[in-house]
N, C-alpha and C positions, 0 to 999 in steps of 0.2 A: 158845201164847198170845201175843198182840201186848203189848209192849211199853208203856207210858204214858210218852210225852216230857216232857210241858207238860199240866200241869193250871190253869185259869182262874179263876179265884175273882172273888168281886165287885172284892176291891182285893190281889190278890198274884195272881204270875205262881209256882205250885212247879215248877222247873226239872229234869231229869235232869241229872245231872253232866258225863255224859258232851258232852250238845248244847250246856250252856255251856261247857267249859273246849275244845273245837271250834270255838265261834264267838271265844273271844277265843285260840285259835292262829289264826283267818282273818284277825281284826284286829291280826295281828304283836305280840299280848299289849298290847294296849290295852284294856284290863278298863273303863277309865273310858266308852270309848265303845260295850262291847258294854251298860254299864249303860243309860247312855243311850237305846241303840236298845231296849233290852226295858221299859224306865219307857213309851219311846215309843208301843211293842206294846202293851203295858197301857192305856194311856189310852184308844187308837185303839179298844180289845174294850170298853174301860167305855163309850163314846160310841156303838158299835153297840148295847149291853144298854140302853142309855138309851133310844134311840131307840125300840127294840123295846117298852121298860115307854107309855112315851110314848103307842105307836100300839094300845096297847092299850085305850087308856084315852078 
């Protein structure tokens, strides 16, 4: 059975443990900027679900 990484939600990003404390060992333990980039991710999937509610209408 496959694995679940990242689950999406209208406004949370639920992480696996594992692919965050991965991506802040790539960011030389700079927790603050892997924040950053996944707040980033978030916004970027809320402004595609927007768009999508948008063009439905």
């Amino acid at each position: 059975m496959a694995k679940q990484r990242m689950i999406v939600t209208d406004d949370q990003l639920l992480i696996d443990m594992d692919l965050l404390f991965n991506a802040i060992r790539e960011a030389k333990g700079d927790w603050q900027q892997v924040e950053t980039e996944m707040k980033q991710y978030l916004a970027m999937v809320q402004g595609m679900t927007e768009s999508i509610s948008t063009d439905d209408n």
